[in-house]
DRENDO-792054 format. One line per 3 residues: their letters; for each residue x, y, z of N, C-alpha, C. Coordinates in steps of 0.001 Angstrom, whole numbers, padded with zeros to 6 digits, always signed. Atoms other than C-alpha are relative to their C-alpha. Layout:
<nodes>
a = X Y Z X Y Z X Y Z  ...
</nodes>
This chain:
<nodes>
xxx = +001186 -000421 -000736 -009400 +016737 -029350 -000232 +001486 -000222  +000767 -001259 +000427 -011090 +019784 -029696 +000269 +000995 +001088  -000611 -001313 -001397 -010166 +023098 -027684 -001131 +000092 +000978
xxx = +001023 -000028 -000610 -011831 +022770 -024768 -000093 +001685 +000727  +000045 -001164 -000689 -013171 +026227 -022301 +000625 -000130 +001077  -000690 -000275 -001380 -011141 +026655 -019042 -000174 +001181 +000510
xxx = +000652 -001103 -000658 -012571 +028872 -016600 +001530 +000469 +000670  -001195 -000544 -000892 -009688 +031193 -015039 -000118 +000046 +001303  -000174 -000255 -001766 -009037 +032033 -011446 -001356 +000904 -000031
xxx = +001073 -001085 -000869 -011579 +033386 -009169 +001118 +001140 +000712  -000824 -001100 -000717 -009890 +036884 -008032 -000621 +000644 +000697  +000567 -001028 -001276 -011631 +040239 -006925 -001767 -000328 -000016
xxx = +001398 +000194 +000389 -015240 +039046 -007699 -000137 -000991 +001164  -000106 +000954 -001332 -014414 +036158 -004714 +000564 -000002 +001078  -001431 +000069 -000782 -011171 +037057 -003007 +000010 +001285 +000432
xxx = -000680 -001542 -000570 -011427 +040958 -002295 -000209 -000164 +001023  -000089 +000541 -001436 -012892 +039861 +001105 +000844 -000705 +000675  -000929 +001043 -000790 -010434 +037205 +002015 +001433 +001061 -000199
xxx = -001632 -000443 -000091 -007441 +039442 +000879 +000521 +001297 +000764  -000351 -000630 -001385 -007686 +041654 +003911 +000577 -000485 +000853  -000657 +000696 -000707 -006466 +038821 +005856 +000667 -001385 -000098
xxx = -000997 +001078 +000747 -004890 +036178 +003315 +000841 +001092 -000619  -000473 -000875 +001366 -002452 +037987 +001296 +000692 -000568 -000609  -000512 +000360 +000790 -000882 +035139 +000137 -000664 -000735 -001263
xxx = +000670 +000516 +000819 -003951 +034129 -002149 +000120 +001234 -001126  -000147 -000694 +001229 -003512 +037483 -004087 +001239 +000544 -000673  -001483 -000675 +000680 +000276 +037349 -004091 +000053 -001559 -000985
xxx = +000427 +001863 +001296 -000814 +033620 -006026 -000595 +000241 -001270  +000521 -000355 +001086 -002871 +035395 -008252 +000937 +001115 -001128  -001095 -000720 +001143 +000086 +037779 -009463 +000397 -000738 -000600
xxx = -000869 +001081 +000355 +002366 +034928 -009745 -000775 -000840 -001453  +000311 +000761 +001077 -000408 +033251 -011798 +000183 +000747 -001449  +000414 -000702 +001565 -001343 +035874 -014472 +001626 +000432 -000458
xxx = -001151 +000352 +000888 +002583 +036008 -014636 +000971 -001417 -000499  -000692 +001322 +000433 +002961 +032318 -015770 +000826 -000416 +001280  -000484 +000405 -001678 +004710 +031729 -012265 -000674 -001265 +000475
xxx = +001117 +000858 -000575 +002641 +028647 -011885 +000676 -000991 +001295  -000548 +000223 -000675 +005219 +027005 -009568 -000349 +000755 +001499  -000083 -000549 -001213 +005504 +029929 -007094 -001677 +000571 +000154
xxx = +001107 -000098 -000399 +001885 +030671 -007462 -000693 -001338 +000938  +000695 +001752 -000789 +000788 +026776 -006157 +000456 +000447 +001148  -000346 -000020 -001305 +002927 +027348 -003363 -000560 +000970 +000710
xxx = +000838 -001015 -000207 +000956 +030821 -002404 -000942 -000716 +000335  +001390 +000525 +000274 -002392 +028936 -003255 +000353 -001004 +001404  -000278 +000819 -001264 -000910 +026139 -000570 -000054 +000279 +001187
xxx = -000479 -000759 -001374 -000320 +028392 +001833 -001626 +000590 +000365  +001329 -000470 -000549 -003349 +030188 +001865 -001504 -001126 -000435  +000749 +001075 +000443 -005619 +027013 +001309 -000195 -000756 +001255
xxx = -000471 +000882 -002062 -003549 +025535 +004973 -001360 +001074 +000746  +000580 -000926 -000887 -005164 +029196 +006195 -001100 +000059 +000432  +001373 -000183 +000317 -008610 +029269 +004997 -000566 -001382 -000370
xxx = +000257 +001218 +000225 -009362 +025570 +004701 -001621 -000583 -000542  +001170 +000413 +000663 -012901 +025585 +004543 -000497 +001292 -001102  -000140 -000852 +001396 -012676 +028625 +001377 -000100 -000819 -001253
xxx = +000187 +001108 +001394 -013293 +027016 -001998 +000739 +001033 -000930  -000840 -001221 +001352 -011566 +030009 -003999 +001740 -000636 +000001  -001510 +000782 +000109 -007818 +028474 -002544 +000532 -001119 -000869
xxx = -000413 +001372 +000581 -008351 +025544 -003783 -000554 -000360 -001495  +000083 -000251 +000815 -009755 +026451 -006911 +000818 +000426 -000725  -001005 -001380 +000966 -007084 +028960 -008022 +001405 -001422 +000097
xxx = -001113 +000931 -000330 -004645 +025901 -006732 -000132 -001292 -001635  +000123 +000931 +001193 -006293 +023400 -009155 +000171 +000194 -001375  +000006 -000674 +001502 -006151 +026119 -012256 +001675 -000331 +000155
xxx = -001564 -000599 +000108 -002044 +026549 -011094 +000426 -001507 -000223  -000334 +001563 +000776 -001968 +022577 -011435 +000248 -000158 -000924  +000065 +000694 +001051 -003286 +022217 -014321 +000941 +000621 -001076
xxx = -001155 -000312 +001002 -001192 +024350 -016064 +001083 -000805 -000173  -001275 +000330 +000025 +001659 +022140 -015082 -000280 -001117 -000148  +000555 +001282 +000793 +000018 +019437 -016816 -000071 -001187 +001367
xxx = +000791 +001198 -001304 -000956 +017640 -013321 -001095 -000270 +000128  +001324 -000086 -000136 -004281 +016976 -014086 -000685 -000811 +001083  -000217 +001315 -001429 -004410 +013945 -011259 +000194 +000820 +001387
xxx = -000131 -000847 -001076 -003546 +016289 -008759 -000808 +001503 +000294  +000676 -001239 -000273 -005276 +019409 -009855 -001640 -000463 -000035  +001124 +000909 -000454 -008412 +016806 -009716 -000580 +000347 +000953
xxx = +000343 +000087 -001330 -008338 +016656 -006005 -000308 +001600 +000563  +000338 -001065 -000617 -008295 +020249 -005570 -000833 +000898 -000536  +001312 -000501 +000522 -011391 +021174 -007755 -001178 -001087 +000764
xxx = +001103 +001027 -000638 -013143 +018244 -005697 -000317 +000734 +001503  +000086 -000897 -001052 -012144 +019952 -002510 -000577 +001583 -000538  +000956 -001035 +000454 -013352 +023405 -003902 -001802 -000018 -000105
xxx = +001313 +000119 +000161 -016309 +022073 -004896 -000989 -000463 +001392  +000581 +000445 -001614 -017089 +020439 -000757 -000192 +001317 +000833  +000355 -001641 -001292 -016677 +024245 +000436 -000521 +001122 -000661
xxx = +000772 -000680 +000241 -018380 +025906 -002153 -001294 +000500 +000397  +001307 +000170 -000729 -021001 +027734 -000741 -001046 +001046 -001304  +000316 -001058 +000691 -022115 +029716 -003686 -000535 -000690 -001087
xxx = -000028 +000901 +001208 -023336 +028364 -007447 +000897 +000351 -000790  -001331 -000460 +001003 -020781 +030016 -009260 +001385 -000448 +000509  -001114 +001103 +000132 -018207 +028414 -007813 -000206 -001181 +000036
xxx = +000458 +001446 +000207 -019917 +025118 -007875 +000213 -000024 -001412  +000360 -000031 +000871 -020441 +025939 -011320 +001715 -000146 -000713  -001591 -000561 +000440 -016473 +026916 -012358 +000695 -001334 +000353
xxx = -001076 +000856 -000373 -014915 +023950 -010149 -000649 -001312 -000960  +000313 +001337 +001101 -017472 +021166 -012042 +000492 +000445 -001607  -000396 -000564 +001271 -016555 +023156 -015305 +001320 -000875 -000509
xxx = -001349 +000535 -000493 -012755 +022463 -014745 +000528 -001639 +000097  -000503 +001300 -000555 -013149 +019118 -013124 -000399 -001070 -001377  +000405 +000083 +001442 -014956 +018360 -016629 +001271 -000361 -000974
xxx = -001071 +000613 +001046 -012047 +018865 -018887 +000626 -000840 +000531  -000865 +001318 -000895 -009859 +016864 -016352 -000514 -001436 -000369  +000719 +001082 +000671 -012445 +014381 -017375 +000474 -000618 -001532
xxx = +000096 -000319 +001893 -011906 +015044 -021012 +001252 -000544 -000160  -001428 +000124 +000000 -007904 +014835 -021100 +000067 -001824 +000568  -000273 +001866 -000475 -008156 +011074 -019300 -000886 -000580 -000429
xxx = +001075 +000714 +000740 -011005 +010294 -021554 -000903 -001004 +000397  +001164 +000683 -001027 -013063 +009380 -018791 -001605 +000689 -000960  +000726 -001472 +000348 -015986 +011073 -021053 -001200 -000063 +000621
xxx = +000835 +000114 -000525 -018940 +009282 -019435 +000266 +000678 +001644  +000150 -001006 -001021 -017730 +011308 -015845 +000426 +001404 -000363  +000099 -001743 +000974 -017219 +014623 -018454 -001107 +000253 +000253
xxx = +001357 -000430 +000116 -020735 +014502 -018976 -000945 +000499 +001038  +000889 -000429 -001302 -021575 +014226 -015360 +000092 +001184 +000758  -000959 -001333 -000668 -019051 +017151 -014484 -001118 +001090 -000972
xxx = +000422 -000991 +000893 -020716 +019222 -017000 -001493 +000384 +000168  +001664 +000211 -000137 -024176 +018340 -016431 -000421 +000894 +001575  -000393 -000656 -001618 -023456 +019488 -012684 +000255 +001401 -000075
xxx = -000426 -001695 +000253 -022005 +022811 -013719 -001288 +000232 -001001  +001188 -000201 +000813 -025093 +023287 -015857 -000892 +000235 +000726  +000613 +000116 -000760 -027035 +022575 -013201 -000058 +001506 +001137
xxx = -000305 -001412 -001001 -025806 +025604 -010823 +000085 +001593 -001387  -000025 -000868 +000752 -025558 +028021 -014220 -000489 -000267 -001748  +000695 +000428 +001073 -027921 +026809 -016678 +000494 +000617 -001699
xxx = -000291 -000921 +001017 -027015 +029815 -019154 +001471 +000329 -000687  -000794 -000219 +000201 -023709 +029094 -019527 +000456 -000334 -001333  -000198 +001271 +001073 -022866 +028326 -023168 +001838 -000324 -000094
xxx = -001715 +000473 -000125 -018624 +027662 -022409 -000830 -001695 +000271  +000257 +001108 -000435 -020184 +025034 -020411 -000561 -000981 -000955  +000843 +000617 +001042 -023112 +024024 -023089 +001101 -000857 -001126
xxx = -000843 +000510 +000949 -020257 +023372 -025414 +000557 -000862 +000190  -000432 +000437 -000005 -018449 +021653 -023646 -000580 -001477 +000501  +000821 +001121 -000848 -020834 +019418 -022408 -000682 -000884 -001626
xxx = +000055 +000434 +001574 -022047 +018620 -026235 +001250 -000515 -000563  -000970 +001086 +000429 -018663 +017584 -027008 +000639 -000746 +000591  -000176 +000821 -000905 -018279 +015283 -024183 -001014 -001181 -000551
xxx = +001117 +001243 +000601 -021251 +013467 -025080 +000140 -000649 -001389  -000562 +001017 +000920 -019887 +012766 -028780 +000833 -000730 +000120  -001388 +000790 -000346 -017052 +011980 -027687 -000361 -001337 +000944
xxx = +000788 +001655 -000543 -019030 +009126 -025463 -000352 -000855 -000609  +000573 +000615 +001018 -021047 +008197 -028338 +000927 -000977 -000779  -001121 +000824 +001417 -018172 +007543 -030816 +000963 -000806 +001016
xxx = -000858 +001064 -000374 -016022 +006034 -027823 -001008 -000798 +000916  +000991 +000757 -001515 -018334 +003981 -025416 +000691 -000466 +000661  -000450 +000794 -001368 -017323 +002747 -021998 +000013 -001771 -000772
xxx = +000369 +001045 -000160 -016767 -000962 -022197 -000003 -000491 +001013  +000676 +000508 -001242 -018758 -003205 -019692 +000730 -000067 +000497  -000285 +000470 -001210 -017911 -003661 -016417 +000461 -001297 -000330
xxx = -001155 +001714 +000316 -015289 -006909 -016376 -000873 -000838 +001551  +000324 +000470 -001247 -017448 -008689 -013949 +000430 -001833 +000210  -000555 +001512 -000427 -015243 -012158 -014154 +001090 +000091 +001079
xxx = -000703 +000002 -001179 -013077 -010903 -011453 -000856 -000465 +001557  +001381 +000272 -001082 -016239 -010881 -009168 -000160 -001420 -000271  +000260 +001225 +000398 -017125 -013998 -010681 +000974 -000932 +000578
xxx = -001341 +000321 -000416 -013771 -015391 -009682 +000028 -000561 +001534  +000297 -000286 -001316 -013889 -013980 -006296 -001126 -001131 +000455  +000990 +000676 -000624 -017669 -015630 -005630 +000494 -001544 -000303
xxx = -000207 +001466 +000276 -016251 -019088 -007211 +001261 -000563 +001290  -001075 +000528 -001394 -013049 -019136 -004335 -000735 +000312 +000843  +001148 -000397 -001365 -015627 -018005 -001534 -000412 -001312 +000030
xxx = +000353 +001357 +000387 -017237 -021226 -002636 +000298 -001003 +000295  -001375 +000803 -000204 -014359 -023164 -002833 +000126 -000281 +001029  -000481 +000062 -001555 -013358 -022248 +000699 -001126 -000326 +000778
xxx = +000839 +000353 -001054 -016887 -022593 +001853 -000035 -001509 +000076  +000237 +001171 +000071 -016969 -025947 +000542 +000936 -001155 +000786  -001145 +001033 -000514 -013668 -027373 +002163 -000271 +000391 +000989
xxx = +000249 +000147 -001145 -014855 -025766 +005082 -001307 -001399 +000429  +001090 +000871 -000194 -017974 -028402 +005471 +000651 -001018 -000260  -000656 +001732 +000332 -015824 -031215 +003871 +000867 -000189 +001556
xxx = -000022 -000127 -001306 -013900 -030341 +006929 -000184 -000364 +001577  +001106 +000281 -001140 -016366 -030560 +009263 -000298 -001182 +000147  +000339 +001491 +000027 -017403 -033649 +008133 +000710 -000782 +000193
xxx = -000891 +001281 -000365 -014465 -035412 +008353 +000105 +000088 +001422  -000074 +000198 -001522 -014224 -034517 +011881 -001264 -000708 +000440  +001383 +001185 -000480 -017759 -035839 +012722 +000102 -001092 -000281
xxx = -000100 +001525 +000352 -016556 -038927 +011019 +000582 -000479 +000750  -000854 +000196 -000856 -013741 -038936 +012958 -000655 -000501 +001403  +000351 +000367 -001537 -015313 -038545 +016190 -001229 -000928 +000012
xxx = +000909 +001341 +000341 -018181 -041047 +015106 +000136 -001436 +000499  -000531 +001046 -000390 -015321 -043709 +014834 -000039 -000136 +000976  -000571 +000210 -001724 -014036 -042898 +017930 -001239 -000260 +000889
xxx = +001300 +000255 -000928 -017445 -042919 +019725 -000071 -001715 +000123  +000234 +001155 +000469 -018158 -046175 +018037 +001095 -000857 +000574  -000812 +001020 -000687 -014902 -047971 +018800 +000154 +000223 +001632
xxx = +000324 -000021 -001222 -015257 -046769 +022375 -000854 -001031 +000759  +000905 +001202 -000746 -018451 -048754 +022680 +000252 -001226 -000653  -000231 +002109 +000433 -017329 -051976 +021020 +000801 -000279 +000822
xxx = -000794 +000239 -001524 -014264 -051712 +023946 -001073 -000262 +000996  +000996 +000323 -001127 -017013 -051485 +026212 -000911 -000872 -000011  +000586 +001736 -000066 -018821 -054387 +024916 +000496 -000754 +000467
xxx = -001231 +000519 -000668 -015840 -056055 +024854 +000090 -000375 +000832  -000618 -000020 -001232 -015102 -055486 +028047 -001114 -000442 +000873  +001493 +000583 -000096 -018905 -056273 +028742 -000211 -001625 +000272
xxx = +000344 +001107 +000161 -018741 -059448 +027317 +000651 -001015 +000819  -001105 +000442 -000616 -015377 -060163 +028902 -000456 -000527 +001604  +000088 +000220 -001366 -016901 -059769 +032221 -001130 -000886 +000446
xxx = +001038 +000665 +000022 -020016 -061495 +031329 +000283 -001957 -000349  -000432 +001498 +000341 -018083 -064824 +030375 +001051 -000312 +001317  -000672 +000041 -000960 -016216 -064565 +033433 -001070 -000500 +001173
xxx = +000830 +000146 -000539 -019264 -064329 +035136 -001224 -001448 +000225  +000175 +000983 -000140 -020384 -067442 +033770 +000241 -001197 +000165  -000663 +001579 -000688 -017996 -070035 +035014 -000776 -000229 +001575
xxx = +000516 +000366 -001716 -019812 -071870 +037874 +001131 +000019 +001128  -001061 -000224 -001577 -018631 -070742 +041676 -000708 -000809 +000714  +000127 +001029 -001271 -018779 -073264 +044158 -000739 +000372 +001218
xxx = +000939 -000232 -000686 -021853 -073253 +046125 +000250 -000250 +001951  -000447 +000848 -001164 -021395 -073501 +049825 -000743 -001233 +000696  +000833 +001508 -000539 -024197 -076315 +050231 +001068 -001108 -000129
xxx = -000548 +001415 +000512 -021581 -078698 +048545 +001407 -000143 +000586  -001331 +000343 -000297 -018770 -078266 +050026 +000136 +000022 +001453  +000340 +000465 -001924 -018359 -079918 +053847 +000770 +000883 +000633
xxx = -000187 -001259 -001016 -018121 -077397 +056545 +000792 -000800 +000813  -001509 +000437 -001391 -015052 -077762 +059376 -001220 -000702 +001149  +000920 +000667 -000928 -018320 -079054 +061636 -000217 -001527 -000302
xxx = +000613 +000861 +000472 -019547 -081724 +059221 +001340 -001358 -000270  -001654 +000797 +000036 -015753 -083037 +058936 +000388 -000501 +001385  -000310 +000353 -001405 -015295 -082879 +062982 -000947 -000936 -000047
xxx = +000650 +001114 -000608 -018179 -085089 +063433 +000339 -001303 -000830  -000582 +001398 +000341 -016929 -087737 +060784 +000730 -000597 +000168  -001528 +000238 -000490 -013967 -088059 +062213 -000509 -000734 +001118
xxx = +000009 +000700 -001048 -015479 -088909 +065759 -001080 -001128 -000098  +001120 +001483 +000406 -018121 -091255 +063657 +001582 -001181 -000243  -000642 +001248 -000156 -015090 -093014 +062814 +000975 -000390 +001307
xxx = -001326 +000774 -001275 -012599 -093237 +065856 -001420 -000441 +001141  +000941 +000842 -000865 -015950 -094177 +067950 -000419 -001392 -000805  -000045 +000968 +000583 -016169 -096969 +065432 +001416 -001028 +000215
xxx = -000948 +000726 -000256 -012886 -097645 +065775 +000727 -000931 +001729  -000003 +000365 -001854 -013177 -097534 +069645 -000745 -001579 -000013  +000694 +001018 +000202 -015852 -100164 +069279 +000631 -001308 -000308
xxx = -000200 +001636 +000501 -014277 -102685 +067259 +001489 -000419 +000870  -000986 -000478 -000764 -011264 -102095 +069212 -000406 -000880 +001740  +000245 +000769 -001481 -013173 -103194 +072666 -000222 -001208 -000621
xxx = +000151 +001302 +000616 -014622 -106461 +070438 +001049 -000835 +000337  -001121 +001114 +000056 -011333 -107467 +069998 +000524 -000705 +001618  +000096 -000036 -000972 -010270 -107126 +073403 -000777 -001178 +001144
xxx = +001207 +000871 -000469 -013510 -108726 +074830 +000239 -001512 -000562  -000196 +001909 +000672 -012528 -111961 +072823 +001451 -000442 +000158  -001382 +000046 -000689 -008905 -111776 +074192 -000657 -000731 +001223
xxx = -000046 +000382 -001234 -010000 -112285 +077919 -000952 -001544 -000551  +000956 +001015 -000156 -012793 -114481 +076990 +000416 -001512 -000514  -000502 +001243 +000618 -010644 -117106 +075054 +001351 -000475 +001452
xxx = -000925 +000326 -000446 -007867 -117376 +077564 -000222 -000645 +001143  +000384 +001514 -001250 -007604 -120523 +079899 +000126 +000319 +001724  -000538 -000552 -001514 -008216 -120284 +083707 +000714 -000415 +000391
xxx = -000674 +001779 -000657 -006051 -122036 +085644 -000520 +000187 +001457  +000792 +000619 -001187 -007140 -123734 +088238 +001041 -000389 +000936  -000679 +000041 -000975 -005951 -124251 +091592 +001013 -001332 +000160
xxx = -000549 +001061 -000104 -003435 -127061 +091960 +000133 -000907 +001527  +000418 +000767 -000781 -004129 -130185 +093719 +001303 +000016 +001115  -000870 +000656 -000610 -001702 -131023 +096600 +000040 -000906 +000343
</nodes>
């Protein structure tokens, strides 16, 4: 790859104000310009905790990264720089930066955007111009390949899936409880019919069957019958039997 531009630390052009009451951002900046990149980060850390919403800490932090070939880490702290920049020149320096970071992980289609961005806040820059022209060949001759959208695809086909066994589901329970409804009322026919064939054995009317009255009086139809034939007999007893008659002397 081609030598890219790397913007240096922001020092007295950003920092002479803050280093009245940080002083460990310009004991970071010794450390840096003496290769110290270790004990400079830790400086930059310190005064970064201090001044949190400052964009110069975390700028000078992301240069002391990258030296130490952390480009993944000195990432995050040109992103943060760039949220508390309040200026274009450091907007301009941290997209610069965050650019090659681009470049090195051969992300080149978010190079272009880093670059395009720092362009944007310092139109006239040609470090930037350059580097922003050989980001874009470098796109050309490598292109992104598409978006893998069969994972998605995937995804929407088990969504599917699951929606579908949910309703199969469903349905079997409505079947379920269908049966059950259903054999409920055939018991209750059943039990319908049961009571309806029960219902139709003939019950014994009380016209037909002789009342304890209708029994007492047949009874005294017959023993007054029997009285009757009873005197007959009787009556033809006395009436047959011989008088006797007085005897002569």
């Amino acid at each position: 790859m081609k030598k890219l531009f790397l913007y240096a630390l922001l020092t007295f052009s950003f920092a002479i104000s803050a280093q009245e009451k940080d002083r460990n951002l310009p004991k970071g900046n010794d450390d840096f310009k003496e290769k110290k990149y270790a004990e400079a980060e830790a400086e930059y850390r310190i005064s970064a905790s201090k001044t949190p919403a400052k964009a110069i800490s975390s700028y000078n932090l992301g240069n002391t990264i990258y030296r130490q070939k952390q480009p993944s880490e000195a990432k995050l702290a040109y992103v943060k720089s760039i949220e508390n920049a309040q200026t274009k020149p450091e907007k301009h320096r941290a997209y610069h930066n965050l650019g090659n970071i681009f470049m090195t992980e051969k992300k080149y289609s978010d190079a272009v955007e880093a670059y395009k961005n720092a362009l944007r806040n310092n139109p006239s820059d040609e470090q930037t111009r350059y580097n922003y022209a050989l980001a874009k060949e470098y796109l050309k001759n490598n292109p992104e390949p598409p978006k893998d959208d069969s994972k998605k695809d995937k995804d929407k086909k088990e969504d599917k899936q699951k929606e579908d066994e949910k309703k199969d589901d469903k349905g079997d329970k409505d079947k379920e409880k269908g049966d059950d409804k259903k054999d409920n009322q055939d018991g209750k026919n059943d039990k319908d019919k049961k009571d309806g064939d029960n219902g139709d054995k003939p019950k014994p009317q009380p016209g037909n069957s002789p009342s304890k009255q209708n029994m007492q009086n047949l009874l005294d139809a017959v023993n007054n019958e029997e009285k009757k034939v009873q005197e007959k007999v009787n009556a033809k007893k006395v009436k047959g039997k011989p008088v006797q008659t007085e005897k002569d002397w």
